[in-house]
C-alpha positions in Angstrom: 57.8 132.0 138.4 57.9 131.8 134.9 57.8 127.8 133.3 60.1 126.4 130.5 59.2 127.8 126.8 58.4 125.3 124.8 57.4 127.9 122.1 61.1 129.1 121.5 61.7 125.2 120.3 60.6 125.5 117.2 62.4 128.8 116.1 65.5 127.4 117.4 65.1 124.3 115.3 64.5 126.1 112.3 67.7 127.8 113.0 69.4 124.8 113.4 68.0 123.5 109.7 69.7 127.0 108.5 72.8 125.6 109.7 72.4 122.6 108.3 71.6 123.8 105.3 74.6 125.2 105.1 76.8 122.8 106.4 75.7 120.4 103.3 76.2 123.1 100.9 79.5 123.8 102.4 81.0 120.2 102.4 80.6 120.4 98.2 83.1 123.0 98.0 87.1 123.2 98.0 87.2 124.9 101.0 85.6 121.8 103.3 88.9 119.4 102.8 91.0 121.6 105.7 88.2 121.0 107.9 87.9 117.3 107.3 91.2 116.5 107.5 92.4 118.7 110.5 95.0 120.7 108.6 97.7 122.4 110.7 98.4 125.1 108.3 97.6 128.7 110.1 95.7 129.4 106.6 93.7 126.6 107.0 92.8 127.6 110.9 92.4 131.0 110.3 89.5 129.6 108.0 88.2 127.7 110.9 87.9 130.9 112.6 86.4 132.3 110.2 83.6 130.3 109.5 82.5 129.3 112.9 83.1 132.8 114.1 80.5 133.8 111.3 78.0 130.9 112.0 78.3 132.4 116.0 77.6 135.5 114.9 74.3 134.3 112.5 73.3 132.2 115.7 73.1 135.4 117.6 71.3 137.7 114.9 68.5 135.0 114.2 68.2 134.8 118.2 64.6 135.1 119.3 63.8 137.9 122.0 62.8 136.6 125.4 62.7 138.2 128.5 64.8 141.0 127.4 67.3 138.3 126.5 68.2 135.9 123.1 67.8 132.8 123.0 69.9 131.4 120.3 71.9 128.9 118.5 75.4 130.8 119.1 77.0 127.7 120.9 77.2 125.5 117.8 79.6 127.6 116.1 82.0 127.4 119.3 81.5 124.0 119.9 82.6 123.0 116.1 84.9 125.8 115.9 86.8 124.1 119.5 86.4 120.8 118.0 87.9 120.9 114.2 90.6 124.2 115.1 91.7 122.8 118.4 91.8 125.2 122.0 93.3 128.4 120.5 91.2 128.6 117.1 87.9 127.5 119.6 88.7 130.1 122.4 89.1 132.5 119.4 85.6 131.8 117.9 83.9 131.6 121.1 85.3 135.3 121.6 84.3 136.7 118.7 81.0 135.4 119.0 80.5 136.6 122.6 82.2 139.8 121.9 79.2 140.2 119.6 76.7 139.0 121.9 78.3 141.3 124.5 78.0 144.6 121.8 74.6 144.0 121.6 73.8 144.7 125.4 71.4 143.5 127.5 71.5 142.0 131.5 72.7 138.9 129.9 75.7 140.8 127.7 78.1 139.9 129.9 77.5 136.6 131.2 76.7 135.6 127.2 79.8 136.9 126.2 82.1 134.5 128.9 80.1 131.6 128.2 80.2 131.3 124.6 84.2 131.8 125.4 84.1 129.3 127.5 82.4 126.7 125.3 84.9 127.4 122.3 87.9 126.1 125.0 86.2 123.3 125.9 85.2 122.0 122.8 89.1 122.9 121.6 90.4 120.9 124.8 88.4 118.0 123.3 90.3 118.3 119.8 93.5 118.5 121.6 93.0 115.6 124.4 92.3 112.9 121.1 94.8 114.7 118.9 97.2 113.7 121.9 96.4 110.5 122.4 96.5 109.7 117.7 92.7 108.8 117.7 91.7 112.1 115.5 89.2 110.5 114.3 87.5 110.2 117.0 86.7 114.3 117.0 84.2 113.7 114.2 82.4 111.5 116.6 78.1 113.1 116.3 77.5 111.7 119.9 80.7 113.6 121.4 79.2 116.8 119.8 76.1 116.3 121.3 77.0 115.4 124.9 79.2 119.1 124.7 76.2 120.9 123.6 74.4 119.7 126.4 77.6 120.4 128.5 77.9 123.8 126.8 74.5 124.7 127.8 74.3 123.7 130.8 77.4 125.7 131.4 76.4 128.6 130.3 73.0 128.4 132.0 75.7 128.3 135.0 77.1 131.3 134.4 74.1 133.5 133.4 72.9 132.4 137.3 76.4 133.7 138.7 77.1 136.5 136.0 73.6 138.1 135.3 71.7 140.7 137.6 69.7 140.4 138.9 69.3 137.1 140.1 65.9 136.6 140.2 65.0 138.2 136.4 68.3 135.8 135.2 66.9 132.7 137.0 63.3 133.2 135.5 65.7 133.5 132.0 67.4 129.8 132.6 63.9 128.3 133.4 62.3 129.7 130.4 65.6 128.5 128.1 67.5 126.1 129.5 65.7 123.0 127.7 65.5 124.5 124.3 68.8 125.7 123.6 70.7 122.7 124.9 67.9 120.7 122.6 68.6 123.0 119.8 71.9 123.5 120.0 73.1 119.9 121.4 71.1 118.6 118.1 73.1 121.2 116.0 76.0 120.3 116.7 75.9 116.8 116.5 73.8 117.1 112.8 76.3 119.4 111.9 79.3 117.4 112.8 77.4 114.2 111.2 78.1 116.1 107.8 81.4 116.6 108.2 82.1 113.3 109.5 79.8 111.2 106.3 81.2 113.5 103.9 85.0 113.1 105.1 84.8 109.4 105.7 82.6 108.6 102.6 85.5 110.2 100.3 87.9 108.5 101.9 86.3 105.2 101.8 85.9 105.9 98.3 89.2 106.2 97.4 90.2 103.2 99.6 87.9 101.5 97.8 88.6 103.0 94.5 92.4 101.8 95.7 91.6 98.4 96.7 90.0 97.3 93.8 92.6 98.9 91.5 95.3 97.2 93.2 93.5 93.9 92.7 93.1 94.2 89.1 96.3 95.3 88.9 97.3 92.1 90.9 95.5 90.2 88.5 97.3 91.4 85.5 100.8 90.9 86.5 102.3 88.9 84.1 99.2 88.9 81.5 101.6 91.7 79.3 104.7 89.6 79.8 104.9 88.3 76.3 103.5 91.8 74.4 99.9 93.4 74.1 98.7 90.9 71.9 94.9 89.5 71.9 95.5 86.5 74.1 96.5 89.1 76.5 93.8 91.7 76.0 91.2 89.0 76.2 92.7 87.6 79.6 92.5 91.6 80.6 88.9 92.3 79.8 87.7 89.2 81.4 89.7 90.4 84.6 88.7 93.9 84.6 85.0 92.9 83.8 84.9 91.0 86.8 86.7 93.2 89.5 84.2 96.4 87.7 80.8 94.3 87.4 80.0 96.4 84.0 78.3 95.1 81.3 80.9 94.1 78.7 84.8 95.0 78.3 86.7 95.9 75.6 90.5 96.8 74.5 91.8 97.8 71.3 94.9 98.4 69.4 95.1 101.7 67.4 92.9 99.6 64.4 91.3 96.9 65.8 89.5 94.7 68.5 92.0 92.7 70.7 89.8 91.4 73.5 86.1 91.4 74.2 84.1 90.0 76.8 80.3 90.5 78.5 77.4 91.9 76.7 77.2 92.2 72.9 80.1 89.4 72.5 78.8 88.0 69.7 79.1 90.8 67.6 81.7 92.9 68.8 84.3 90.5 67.3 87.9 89.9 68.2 89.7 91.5 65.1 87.2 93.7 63.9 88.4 97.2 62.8 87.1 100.2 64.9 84.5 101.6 63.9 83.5 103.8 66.7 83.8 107.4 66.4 84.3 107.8 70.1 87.3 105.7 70.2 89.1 106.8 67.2 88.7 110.4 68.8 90.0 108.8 72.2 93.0 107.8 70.6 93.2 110.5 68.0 93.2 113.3 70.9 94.7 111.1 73.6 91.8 111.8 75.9 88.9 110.2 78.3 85.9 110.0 76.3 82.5 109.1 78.1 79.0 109.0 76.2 76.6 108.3 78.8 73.6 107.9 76.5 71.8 110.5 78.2 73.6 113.8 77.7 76.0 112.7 75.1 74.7 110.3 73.0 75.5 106.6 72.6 75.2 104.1 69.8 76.9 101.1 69.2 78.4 101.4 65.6 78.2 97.6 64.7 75.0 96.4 65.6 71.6 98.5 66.1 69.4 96.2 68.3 73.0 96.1 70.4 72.1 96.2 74.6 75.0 98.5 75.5 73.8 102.0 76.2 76.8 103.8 77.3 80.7 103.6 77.0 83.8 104.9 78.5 87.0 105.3 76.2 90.3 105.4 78.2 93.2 105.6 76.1 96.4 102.9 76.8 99.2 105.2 76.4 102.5 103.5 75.0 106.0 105.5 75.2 106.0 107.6 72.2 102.0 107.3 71.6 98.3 106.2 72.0 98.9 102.3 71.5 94.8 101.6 71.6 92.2 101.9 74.1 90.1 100.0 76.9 86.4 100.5 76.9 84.0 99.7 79.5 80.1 99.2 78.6 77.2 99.3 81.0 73.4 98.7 79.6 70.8 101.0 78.3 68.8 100.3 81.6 71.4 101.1 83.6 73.3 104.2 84.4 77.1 104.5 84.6 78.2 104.8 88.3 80.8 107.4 89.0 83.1 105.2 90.8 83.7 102.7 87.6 84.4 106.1 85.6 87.5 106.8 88.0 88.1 103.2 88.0 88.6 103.3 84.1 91.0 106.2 84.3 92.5 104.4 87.0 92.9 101.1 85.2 94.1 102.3 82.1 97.1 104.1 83.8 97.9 101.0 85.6 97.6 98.7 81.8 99.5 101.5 80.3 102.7 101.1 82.9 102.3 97.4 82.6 103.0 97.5 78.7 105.5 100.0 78.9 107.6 97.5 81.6 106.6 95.1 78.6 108.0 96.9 76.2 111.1 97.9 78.1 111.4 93.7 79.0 111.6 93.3 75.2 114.1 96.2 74.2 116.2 94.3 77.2 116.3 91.0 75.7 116.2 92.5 72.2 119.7 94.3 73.6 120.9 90.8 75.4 120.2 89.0 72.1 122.4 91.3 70.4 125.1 91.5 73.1 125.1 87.7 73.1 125.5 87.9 69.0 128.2 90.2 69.0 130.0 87.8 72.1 129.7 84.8 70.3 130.9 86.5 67.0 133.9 87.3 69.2 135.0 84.1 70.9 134.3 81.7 68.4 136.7 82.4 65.4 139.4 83.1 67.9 138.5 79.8 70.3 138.5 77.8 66.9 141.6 78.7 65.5 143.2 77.9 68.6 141.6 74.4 69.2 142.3 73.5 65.9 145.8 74.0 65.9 145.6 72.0 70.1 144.0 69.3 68.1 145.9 68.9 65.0 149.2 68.9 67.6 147.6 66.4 69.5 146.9 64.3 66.8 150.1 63.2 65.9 151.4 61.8 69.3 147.8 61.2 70.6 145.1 60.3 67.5 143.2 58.8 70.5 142.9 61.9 72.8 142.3 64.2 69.5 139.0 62.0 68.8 138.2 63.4 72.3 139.4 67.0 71.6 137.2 67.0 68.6 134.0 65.7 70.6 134.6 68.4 72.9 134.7 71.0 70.7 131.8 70.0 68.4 129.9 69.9 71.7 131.1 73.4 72.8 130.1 74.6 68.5 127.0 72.8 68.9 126.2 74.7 72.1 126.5 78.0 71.2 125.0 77.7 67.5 122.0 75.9 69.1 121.2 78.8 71.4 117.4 80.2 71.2 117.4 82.3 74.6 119.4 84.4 76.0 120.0 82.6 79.7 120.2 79.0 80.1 120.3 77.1 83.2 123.4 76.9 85.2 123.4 72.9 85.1 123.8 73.8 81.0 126.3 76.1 81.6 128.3 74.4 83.2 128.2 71.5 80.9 129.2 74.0 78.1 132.2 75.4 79.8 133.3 71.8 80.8 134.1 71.4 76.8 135.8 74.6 76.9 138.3 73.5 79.9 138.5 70.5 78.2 139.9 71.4 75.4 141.8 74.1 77.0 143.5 71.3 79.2 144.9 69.6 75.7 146.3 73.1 75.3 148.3 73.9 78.2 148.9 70.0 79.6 149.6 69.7 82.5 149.7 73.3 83.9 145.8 73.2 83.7 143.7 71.4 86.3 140.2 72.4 86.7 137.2 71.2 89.7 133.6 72.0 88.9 131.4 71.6 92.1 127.1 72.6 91.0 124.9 72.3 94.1 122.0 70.6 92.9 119.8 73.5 94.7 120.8 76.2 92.1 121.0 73.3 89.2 117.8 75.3 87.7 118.5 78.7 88.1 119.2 80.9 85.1 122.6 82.9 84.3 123.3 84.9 81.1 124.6 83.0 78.1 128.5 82.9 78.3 128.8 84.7 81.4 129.9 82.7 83.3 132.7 81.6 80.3 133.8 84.5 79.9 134.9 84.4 83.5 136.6 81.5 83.1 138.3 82.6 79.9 139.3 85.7 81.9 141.2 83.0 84.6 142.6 81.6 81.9 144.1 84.2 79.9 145.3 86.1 83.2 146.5 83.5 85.6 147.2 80.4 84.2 148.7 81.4 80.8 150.8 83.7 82.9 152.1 81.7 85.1 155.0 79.7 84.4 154.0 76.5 86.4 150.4 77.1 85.8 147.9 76.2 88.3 144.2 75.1 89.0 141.1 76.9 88.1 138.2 75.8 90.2 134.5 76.6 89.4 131.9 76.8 91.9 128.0 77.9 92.4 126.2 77.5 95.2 123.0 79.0 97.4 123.9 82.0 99.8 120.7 83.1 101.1 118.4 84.0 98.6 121.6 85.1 96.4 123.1 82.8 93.8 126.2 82.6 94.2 129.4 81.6 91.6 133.0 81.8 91.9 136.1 81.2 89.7 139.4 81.3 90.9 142.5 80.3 89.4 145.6 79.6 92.2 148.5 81.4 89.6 147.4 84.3 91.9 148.5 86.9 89.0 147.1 90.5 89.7 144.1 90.5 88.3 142.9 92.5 85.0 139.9 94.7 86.3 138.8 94.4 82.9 139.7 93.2 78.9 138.3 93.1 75.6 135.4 90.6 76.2 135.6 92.4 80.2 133.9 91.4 83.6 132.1 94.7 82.6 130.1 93.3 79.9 129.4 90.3 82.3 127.8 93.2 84.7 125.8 95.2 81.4 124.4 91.5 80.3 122.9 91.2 83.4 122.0 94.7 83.2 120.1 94.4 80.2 117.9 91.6 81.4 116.8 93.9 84.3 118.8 92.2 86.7 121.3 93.3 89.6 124.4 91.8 90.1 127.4 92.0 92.3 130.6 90.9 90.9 133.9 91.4 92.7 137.3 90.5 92.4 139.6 89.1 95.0 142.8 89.0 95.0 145.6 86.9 97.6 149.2 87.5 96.6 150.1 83.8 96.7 147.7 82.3 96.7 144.3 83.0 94.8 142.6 85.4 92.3 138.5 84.7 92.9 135.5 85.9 90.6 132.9 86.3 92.8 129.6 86.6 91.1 126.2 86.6 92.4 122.9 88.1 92.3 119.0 87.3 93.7 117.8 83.8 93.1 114.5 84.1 91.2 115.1 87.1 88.8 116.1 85.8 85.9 113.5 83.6 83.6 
């Protein structure tokens, strides 16, 4: 009876290292990522096919001859085949390959040809039992790949027993190749599928981590741009970005000069100092990456000879029309330049570059607001003024009294809008402003005006547009009260609803209301608008007995 062949170990090992070899090679090129990530696409498992069909065939032609049968490394190419293309794609590879095995002939022809069918299923009923239960990842699993092997093997040792004839010449067969080819091919597939597995899970830990750490910087440099790229900003950027990367030093620039520098060679790379690296003025110049390694493209610092740094990477900051400057990250001449901080440049400079075009957008806003407000103001007051004047020189000859009042109100009122510097005030202020406004307006129309102010002292600090919420009251005015013959009450409120502020004017002359006029509820919904704020502003009207303003918007978005 013939004893185990220990001799056909080391050929079926060295076939194993064949696949191996190949298995690295592969996972460099495009043509790995459908494998890795399990694509469902029929191109993409047609590949499958392919490729394991192929490394079947291979495992069958570098077979060793052995009692006039092969012993081989066929089953690996089902096994991975089952497990990345699923039952169909596996059952298709292990047919193919035993199809081979089977035109080859031999007592064992047969029996070869069902059991390397059989070992694509069941490595495929494996991808589809974890693909069922939404744990894929547990496919790429080296220790499930190497219990099937030995499963694989030991099943097709089965089948030779049952299959082949005769029985005796078939059993001497298994004895002689039953320990090698489950060693050989058990160990296959589980090195095999430990490539596919480190090189899927190693990208995408890079990118998470690549991700992460963008995020964070990101995180870190909300608000940093809020008052323009400037150098106290770039400076509070590099120091950020130099801690999140760990590289040597940090650096952003303007189109001309230094704005922020931090880490290695700080004390002569200068805050201010005009550019005078080539590399950067080509970054900006061509609006591209520029990397200079030291090794393969060289690297010099331009100010200082004796300086550390040894290699730099240019990232341009890309503004709305153009290359606004650049950030540059430094590592030592002792040190090379990992990859992952490269990506994490590009990464970083698209983030800055979004961050100062929301910047810049923030500024044409209040640039726009500003000018809104201007033109608003250049509206009301002639027109307000001419009126009070003529309420207060009337008043002044029945009442000289009350017309000292009238004129404290309205100097008040002046004062307030002359003495503006931003373009929203607090709602405690604005309030206070449009109580002079009522006031007077109350020595204009007597005693068909009444007004009621009620502030909540939660939304007291909250900020609202300049004059919006006058003009609303103006807009009460001029089309309920003044229309009504017995005039009525305007009432003013604001008030918390949620995490909405909340502010209503209504007016009980109940006159249909005007959905807008020339100073208009619209431009009460653009100045919000501009300052990159929503707001919801509806009228409501009760024959009767009300016309309400309701105006709010989210508590928190306007500064």
């Amino acid at each position: 009876m013939e004893s185990i062949d220990v001799g056909l170990v080391v050929p079926l090992l060295q076939q194993m290292s064949v696949y191996l070899l190949i298995a690295y090679l592969f996972s460099k090129t495009p043509l790995f990522r459908p494998l890795a990530n399990l694509s469902n696409w029929p191109i993409h498992k047609l590949m499958v096919y392919a490729i394991f069909s192929g490394f079947c065939i291979l495992g069958t032609y570098f077979g060793q001859q052995t009692l006039d049968a092969i012993a081989n490394t066929r089953a690996i190419g089902a096994i991975l085949g089952g497990l990345l293309g699923g039952p169909l794609v596996g059952t298709a590879v292990g047919l193919s390959g035993g199809l081979h095995r089977y035109s080859l002939g031999g007592f064992t022809d047969l029996a070869c040809a069902i059991s390397t069918t059989w070992e694509g299923f069941l490595a495929g009923m494996v991808h589809a039992f974890w693909m069922r239960r939404g744990q894929a990842e547990r496919i790429f699993n080296p220790w499930q790949a190497l219990l099937l092997g030995v499963i694989a093997e030991a099943s097709q040792m089965l089948i030779l027993l049952v299959v082949a004839k005769p029985f005796d010449q078939a059993l001497a067969l298994v004895k002689a190749i039953a320990l090698p080819m489950m060693v050989a091919n058990s160990l296959g597939a589980a090195l095999f599928m430990g490539f596919i597995r480190d090189a899927k899970f190693q990208a995408d830990e890079l990118a998470s981590r690549l991700s992460q750490r963008a995020l964070r910087i990101a995180r870190r440099c909300v608000g940093l741009l809020d008052n323009g790229f400037n150098a106290h900003s770039a400076q509070a950027i590099a120091e950020v970005v130099k801690d999140e990367t760990g590289v040597a030093a940090v650096a952003i620039t303007d189109r001309d000069r230094i704005l922020g520098f931090t880490g290695v060679g700080a004390d002569h790379h200068k805050v201010g100092c005009p550019i005078a690296s080539t590399i950067t003025l080509e970054a900006i110049r061509d609006n591209k990456v520029v990397f200079a390694d030291g090794l393969t493209t060289p690297y010099q610092c331009s100010i200082a000879a004796g300086c550390e740094l040894g290699s730099s990477l240019v990232v341009p900051l890309k503004g709305e029309r153009e290359v606004i400057g650049t950030i540059k990250l430094y590592e030592p001449k002792h040190k090379l330049f990992r990859n992952l901080n490269r990506s994490l440049g590009v990464g970083i400079a698209g983030v800055l570059s979004n961050q100062i075009l929301h910047s810049q957008l923030q500024a044409s806003r209040t640039l726009l607001a500003e000018a809104e407000l201007r033109a608003l103001e250049a509206k009301v007051n002639p027109h307000f003024l001419f009126n009070s004047l003529n309420t207060v020189a009337a008043v002044l000859r029945r009442a000289p009294h009350e017309a000292r009042g009238l004129i404290v109100h309205l100097a008040e009122f002046l004062r307030g809008n002359l003495g503006r510097n931003s373009v929203t005030v607090s709602l405690a202020r604005e309030f206070a402003h449009v109580s002079h406004y009522l006031a007077i307006e109350k020595a204009r129309f007597g005693d068909r005006l009444s007004f009621v102010e009620e502030l909540d002292e939660d939304v007291e600090d909250e900020k609202v547009p300049a004059l919006a919420i006058q003009t609303l009251v103006e807009n009460a005015i001029k089309h309920g009260i003044s229309r009504a013959e017995a005039g009525g009450r305007v009432r003013l409120s604001a008030y918390l609803d949620g995490d909405n502020i909340c502010v209503q004017v209504e007016d009980s002359a109940a006159q249909a209301p005007q959905q807008t006029d020339g100073l208009g509820l619209t431009l009460v919904r653009e100045r919000f608008a501009a300052l990159g704020a929503a707001c919801s502003l509806q009228l409501q009207h009760q024959p009767g007995q009300y016309t309400r303003a309701k105006l709010t918007w989210p508590r928190g978005t306007l500064s």
